[in-house]
C-alpha positions in Angstrom: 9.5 4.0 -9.5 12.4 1.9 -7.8 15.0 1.1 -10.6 17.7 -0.6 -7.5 15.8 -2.6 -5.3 18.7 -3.8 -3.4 19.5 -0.5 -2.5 16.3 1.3 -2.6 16.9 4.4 -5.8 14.4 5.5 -7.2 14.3 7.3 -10.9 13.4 10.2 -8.9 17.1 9.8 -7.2 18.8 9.4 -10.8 17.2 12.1 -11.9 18.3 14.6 -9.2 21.7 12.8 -9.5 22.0 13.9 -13.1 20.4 17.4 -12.3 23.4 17.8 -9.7 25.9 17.6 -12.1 26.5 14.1 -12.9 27.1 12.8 -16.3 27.9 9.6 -16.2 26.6 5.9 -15.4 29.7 5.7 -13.3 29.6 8.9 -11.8 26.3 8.1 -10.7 27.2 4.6 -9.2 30.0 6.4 -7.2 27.6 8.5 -6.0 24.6 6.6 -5.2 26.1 3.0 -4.5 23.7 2.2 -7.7 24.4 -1.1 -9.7 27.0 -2.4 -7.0 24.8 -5.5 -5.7 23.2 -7.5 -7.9 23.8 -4.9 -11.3 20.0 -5.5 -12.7 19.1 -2.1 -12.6 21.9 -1.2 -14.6 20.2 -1.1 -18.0 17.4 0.8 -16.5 19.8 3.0 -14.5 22.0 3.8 -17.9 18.5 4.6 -19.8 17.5 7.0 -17.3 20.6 8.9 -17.7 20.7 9.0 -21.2 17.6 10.7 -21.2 18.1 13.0 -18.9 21.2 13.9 -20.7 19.3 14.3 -24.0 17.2 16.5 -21.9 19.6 18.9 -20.9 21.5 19.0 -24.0 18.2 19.8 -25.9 17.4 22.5 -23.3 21.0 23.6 -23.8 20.5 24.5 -27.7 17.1 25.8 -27.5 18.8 28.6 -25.4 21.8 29.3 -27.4 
């Protein structure tokens, strides 16, 4: 689903950004141009994250 319709990311491309390393909102506006026009996806955006943080960190301390 698009989450930035001005600039055309999809969760898909958040998701990917996060699985590349990045672990921020901000990190992730750097590196996608996300949030930088109009800044309504940004809720969506941050959720999206979050989750996919929670994710890994759950994966994470199943394994240890």
């Amino acid at each position: 689903m698009y989450v930035c319709l001005c600039r055309g990311i999809t969760d898909q491309d958040i998701k990917d950004a996060v699985a590349e390393g990045a672990e921020s909102y901000r990190e992730i506006r750097e590196m996608l141009d996300l949030g930088t026009c109009c800044g309504r996806c940004a809720p969506e955006a941050r959720s999206i994250i979050n989750e996919e943080l929670s994710l890994i960190a759950a994966r994470i301390s199943i394994a240890a």
